[in-house]
CHARMM internal coordinates of N, CA and C (Angstrom, degrees):
IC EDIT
DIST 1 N 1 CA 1.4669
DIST 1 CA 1 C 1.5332
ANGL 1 N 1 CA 1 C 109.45
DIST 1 C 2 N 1.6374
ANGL 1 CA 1 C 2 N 118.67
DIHE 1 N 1 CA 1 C 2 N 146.88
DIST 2 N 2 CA 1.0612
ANGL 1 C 2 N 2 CA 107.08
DIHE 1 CA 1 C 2 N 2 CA -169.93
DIST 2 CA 2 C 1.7660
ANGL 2 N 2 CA 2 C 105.02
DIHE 1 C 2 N 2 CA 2 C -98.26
DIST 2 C 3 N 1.3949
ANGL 2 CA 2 C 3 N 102.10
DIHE 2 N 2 CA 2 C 3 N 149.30
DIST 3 N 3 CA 1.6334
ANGL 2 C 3 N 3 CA 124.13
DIHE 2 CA 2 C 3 N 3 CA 149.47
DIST 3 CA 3 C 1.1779
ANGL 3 N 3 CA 3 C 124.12
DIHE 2 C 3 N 3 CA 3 C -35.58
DIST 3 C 4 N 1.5446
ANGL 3 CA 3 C 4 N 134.70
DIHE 3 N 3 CA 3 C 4 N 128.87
DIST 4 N 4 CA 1.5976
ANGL 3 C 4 N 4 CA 127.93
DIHE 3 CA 3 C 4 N 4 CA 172.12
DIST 4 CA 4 C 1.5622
ANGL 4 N 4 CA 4 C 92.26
DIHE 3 C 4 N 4 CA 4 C -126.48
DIST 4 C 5 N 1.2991
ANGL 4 CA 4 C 5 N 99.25
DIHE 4 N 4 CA 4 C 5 N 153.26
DIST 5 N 5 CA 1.7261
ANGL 4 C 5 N 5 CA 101.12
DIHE 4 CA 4 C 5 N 5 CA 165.26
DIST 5 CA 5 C 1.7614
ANGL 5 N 5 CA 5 C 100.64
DIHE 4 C 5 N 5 CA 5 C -130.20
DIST 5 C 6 N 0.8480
ANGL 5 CA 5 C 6 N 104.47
DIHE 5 N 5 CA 5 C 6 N 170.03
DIST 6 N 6 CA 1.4189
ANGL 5 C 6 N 6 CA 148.26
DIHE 5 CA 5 C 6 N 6 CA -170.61
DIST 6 CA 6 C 1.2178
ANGL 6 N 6 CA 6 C 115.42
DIHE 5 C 6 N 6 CA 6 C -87.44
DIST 6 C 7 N 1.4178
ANGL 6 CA 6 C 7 N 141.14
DIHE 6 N 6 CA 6 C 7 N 94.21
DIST 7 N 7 CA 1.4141
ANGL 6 C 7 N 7 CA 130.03
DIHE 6 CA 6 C 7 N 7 CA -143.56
DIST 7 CA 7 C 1.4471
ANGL 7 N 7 CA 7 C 99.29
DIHE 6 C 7 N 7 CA 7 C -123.87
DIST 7 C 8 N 0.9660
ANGL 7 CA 7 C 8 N 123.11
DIHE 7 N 7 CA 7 C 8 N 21.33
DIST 8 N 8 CA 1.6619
ANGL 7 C 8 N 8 CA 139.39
DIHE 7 CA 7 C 8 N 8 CA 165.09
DIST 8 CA 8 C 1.8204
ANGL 8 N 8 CA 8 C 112.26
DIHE 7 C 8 N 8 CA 8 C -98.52
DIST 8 C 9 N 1.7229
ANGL 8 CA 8 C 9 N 103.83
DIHE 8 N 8 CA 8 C 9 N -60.14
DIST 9 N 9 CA 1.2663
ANGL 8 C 9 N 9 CA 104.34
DIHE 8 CA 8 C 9 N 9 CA 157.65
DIST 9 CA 9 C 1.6726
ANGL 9 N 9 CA 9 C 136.74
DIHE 8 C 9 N 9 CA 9 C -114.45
DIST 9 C 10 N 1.0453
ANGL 9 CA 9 C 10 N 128.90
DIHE 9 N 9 CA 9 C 10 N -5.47
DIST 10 N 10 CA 0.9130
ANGL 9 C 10 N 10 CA 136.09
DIHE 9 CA 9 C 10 N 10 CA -166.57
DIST 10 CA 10 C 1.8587
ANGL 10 N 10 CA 10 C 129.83
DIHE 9 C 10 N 10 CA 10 C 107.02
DIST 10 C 11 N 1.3319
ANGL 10 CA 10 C 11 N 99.39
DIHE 10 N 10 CA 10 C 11 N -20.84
DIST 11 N 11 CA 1.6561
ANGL 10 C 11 N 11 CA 106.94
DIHE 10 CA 10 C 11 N 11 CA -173.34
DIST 11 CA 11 C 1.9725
ANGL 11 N 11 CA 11 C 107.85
DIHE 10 C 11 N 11 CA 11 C -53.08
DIST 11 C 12 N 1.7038
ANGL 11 CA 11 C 12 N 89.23
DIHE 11 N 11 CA 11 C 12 N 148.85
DIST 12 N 12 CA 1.5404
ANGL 11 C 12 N 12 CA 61.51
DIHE 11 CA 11 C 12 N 12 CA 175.39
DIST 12 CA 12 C 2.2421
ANGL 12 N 12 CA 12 C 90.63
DIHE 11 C 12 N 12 CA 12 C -135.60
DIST 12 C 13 N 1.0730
ANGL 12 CA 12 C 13 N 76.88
DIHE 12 N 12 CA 12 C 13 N 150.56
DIST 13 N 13 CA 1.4228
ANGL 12 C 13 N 13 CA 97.15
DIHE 12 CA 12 C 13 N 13 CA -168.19
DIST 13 CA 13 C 1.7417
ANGL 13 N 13 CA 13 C 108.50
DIHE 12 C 13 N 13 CA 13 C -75.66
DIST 13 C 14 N 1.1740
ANGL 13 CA 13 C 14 N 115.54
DIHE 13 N 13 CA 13 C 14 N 110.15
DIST 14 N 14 CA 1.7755
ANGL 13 C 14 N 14 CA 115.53
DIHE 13 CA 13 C 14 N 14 CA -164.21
DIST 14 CA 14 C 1.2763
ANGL 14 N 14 CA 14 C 104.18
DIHE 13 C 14 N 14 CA 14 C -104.53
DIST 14 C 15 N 1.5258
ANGL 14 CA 14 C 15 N 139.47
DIHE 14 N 14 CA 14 C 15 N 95.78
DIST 15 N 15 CA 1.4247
ANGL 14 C 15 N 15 CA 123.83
DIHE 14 CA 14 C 15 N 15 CA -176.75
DIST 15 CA 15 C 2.1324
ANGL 15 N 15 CA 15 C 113.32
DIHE 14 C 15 N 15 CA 15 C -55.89
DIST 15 C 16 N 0.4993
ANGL 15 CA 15 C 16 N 100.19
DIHE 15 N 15 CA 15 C 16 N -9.45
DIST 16 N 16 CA 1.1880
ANGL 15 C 16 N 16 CA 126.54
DIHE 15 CA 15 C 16 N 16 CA -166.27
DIST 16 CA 16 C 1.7937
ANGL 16 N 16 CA 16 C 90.26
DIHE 15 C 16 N 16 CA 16 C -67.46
DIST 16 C 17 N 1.4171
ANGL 16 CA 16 C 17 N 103.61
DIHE 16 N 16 CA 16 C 17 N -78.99
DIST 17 N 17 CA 1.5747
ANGL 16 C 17 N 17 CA 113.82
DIHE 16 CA 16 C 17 N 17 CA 165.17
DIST 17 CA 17 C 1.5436
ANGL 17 N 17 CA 17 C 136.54
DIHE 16 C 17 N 17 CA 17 C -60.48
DIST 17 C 18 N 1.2734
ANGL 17 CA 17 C 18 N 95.78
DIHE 17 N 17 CA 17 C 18 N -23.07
DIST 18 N 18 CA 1.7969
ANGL 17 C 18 N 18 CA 120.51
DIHE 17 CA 17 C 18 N 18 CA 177.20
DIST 18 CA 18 C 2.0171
ANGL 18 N 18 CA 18 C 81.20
DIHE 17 C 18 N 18 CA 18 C 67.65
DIST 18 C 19 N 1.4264
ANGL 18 CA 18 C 19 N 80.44
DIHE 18 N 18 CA 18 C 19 N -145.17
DIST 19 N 19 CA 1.8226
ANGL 18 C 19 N 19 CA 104.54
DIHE 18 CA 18 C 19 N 19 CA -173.33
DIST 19 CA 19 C 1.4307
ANGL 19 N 19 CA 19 C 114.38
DIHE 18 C 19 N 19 CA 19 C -144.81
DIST 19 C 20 N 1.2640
ANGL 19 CA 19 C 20 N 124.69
DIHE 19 N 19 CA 19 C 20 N 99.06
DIST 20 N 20 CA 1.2799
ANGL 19 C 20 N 20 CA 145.07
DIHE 19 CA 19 C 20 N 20 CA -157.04
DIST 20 CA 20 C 1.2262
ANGL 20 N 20 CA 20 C 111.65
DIHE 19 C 20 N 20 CA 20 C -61.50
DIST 20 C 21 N 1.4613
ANGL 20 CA 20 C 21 N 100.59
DIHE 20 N 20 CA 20 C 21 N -39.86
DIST 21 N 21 CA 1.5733
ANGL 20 C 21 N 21 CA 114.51
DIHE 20 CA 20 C 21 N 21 CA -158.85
DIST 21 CA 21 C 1.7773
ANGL 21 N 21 CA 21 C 109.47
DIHE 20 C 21 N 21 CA 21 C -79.12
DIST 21 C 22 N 1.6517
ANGL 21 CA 21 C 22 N 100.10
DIHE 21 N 21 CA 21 C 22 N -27.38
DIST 22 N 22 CA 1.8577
ANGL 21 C 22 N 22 CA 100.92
DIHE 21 CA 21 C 22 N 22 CA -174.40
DIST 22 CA 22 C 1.6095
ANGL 22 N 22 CA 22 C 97.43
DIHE 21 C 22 N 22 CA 22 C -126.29
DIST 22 C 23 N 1.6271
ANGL 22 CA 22 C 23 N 99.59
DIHE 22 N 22 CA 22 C 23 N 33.82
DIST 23 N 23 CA 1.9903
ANGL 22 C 23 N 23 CA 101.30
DIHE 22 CA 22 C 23 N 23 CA 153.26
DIST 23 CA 23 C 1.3406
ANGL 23 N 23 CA 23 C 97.16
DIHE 22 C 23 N 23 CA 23 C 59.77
DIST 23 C 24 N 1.3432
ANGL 23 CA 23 C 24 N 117.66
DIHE 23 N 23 CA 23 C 24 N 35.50
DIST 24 N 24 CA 1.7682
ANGL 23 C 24 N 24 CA 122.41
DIHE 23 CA 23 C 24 N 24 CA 144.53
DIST 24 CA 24 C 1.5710
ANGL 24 N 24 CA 24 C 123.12
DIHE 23 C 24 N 24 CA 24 C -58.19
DIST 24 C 25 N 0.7453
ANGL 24 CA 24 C 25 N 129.52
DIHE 24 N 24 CA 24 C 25 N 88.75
DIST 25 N 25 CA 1.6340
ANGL 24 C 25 N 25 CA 100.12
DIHE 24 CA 24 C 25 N 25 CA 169.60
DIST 25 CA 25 C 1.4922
ANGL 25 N 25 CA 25 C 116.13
DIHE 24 C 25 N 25 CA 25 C -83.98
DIST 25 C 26 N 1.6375
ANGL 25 CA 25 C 26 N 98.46
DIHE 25 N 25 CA 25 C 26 N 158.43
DIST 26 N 26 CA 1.2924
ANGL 25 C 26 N 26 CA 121.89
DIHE 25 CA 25 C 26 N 26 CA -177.70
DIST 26 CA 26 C 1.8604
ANGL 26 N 26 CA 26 C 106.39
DIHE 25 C 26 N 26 CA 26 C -52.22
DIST 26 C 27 N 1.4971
ANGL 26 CA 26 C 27 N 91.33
DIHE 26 N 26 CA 26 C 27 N 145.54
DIST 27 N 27 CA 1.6524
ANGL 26 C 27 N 27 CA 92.32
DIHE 26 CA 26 C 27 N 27 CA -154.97
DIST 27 CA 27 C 1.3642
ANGL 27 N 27 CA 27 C 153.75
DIHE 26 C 27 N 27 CA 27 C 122.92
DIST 27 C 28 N 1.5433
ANGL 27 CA 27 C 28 N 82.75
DIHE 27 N 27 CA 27 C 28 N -44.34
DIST 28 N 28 CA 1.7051
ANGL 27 C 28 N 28 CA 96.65
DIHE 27 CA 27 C 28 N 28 CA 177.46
DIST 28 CA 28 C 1.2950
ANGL 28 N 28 CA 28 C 123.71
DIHE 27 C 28 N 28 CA 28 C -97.89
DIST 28 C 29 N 1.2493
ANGL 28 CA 28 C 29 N 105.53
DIHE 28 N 28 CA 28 C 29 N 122.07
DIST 29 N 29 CA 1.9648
ANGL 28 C 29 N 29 CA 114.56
DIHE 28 CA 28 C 29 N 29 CA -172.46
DIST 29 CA 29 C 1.9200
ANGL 29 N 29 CA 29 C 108.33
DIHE 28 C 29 N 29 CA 29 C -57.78
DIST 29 C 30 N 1.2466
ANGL 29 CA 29 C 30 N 90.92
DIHE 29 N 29 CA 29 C 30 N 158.89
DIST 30 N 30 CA 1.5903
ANGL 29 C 30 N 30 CA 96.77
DIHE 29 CA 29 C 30 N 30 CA -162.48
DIST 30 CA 30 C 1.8813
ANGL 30 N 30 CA 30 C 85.44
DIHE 29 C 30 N 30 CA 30 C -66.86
DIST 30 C 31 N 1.3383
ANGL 30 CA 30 C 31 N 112.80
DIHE 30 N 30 CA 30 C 31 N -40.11
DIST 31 N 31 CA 2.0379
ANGL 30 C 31 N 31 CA 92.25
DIHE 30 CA 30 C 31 N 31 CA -166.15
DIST 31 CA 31 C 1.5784
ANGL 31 N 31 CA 31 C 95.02
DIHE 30 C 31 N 31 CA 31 C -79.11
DIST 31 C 32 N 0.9027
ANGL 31 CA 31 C 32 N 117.53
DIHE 31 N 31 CA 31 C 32 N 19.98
DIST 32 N 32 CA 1.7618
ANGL 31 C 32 N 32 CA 105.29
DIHE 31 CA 31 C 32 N 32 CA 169.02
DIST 32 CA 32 C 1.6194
ANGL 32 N 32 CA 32 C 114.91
DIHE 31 C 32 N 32 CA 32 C -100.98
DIST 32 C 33 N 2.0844
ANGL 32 CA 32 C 33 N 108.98
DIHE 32 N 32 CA 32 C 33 N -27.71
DIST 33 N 33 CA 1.2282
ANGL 32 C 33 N 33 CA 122.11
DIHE 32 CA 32 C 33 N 33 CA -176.83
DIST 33 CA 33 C 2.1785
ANGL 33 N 33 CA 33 C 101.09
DIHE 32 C 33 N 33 CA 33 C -50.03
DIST 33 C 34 N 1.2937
ANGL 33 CA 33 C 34 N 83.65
DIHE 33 N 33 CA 33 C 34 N 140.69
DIST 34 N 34 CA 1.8348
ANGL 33 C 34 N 34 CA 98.35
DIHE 33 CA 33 C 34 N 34 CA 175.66
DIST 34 CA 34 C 1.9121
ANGL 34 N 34 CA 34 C 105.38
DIHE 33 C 34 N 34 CA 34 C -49.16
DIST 34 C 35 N 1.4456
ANGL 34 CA 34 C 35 N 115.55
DIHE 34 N 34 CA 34 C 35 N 134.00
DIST 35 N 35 CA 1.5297
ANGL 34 C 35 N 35 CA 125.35
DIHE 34 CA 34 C 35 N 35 CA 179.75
DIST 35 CA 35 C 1.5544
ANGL 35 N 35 CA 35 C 115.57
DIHE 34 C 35 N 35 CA 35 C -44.17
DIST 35 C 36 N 1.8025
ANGL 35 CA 35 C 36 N 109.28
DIHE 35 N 35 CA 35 C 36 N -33.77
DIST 36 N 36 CA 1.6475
ANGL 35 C 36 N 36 CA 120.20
DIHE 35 CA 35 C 36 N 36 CA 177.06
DIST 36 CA 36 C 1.5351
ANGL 36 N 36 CA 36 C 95.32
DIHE 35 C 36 N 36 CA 36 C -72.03
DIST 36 C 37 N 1.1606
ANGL 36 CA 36 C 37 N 148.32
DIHE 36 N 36 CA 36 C 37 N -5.36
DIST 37 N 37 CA 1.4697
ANGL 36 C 37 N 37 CA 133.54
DIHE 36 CA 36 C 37 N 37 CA -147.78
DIST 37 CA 37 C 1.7188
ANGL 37 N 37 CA 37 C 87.79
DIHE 36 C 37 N 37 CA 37 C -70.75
DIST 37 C 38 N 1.2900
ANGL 37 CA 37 C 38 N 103.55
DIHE 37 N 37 CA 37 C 38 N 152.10
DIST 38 N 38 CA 1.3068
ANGL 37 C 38 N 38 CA 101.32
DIHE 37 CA 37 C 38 N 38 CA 169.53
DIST 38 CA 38 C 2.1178
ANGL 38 N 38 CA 38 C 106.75
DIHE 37 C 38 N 38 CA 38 C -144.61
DIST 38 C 39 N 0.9863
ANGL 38 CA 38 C 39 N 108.16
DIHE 38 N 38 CA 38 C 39 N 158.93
DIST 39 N 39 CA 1.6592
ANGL 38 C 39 N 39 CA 113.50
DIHE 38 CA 38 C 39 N 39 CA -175.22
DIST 39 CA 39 C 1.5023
ANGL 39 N 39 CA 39 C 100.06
DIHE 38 C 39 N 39 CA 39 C -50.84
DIST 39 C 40 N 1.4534
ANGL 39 CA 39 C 40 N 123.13
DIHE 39 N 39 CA 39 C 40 N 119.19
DIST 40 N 40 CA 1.2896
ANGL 39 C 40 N 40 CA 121.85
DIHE 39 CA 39 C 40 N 40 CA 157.90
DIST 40 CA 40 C 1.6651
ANGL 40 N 40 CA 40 C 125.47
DIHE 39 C 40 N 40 CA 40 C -38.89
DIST 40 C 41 N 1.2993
ANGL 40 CA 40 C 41 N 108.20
DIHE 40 N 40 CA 40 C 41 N -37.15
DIST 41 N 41 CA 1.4098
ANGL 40 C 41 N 41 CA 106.23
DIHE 40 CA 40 C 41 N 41 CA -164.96
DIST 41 CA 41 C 1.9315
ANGL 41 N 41 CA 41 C 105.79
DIHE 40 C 41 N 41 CA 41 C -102.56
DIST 41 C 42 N 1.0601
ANGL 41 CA 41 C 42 N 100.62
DIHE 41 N 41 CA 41 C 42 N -39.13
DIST 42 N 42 CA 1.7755
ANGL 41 C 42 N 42 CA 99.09
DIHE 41 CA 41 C 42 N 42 CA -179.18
DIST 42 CA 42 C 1.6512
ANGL 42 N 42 CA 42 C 105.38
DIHE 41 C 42 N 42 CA 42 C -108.86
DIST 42 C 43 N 1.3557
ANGL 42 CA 42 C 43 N 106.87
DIHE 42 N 42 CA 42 C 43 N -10.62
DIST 43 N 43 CA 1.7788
ANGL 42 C 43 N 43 CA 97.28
DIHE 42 CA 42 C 43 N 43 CA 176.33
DIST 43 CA 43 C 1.5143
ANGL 43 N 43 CA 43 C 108.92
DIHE 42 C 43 N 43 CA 43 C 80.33
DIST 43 C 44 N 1.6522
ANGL 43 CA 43 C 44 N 118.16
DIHE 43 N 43 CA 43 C 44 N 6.33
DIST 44 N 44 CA 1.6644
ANGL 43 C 44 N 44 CA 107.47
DIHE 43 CA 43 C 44 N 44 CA 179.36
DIST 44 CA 44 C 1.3097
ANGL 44 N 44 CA 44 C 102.85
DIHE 43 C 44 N 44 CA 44 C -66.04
DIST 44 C 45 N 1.5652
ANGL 44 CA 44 C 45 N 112.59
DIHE 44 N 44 CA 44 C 45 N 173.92
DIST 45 N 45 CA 1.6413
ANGL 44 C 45 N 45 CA 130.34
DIHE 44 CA 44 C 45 N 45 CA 164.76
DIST 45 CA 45 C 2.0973
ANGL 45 N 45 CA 45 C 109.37
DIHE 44 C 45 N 45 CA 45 C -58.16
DIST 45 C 46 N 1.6839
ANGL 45 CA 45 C 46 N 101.72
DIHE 45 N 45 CA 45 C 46 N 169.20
DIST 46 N 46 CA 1.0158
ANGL 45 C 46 N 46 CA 115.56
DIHE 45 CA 45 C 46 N 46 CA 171.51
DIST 46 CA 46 C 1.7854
ANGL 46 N 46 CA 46 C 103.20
DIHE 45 C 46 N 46 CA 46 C -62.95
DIST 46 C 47 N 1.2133
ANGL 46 CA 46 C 47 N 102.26
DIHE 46 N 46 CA 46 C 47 N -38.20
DIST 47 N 47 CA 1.4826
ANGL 46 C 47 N 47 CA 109.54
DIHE 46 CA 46 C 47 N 47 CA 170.26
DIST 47 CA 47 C 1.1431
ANGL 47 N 47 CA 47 C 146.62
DIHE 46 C 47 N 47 CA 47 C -57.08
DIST 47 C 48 N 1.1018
ANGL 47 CA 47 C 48 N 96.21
DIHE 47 N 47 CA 47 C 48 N -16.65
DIST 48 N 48 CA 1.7115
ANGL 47 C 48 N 48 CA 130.97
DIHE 47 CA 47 C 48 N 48 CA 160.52
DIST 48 CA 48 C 1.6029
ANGL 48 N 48 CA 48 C 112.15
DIHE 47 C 48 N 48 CA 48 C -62.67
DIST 48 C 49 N 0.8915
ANGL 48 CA 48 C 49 N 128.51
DIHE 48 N 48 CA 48 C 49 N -34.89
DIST 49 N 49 CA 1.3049
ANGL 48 C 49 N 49 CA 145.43
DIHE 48 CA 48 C 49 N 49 CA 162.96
DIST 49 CA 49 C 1.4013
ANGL 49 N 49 CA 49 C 150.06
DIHE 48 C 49 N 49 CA 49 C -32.93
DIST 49 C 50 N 1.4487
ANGL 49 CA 49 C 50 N 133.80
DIHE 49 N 49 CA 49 C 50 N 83.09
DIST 50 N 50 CA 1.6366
ANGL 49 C 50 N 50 CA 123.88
DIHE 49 CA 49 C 50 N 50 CA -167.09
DIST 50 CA 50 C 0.9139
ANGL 50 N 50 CA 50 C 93.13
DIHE 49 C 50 N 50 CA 50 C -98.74
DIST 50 C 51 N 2.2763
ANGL 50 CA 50 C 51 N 121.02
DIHE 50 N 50 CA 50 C 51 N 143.28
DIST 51 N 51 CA 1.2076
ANGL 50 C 51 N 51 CA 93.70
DIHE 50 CA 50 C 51 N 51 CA 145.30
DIST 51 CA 51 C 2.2207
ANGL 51 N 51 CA 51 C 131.76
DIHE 50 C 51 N 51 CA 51 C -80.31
DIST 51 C 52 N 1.4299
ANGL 51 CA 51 C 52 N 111.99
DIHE 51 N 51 CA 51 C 52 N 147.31
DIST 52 N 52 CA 1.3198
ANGL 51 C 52 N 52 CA 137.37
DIHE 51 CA 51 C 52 N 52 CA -163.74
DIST 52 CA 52 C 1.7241
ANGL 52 N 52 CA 52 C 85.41
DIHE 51 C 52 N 52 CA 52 C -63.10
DIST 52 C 53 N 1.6319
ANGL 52 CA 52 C 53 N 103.77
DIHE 52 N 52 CA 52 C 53 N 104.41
DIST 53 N 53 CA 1.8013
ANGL 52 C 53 N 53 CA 122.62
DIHE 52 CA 52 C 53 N 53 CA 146.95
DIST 53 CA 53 C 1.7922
ANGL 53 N 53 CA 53 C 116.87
DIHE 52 C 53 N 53 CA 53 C -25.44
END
COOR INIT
IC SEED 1 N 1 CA 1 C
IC BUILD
């Protein structure tokens, strides 16, 4: 599954790890994450988002 980062701050979103903090579990691909998802660390949009080269 691929990597996205965060092009506001840098975070990068690991499906692999999910996101602990907004009850991701490990697993879930970033286009599966919920439309409200927002960056744990700066709060940007899903839109905010590249997937990581």
């Amino acid at each position: 599954m691929d990597k996205y980062v965060c092009e506001v701050c840098g975070y990068v979103y690991d499906p692999a790890e999910g996101d602990s903090e907004n009850n991701i579990p490990p697993g879930t691909a970033f286009a599966d994450l919920p439309a409200d998802w927002e960056c744990p660390v700066c709060g940007a949009s899903k839109d905010d988002f590249v997937k990581q080269e």
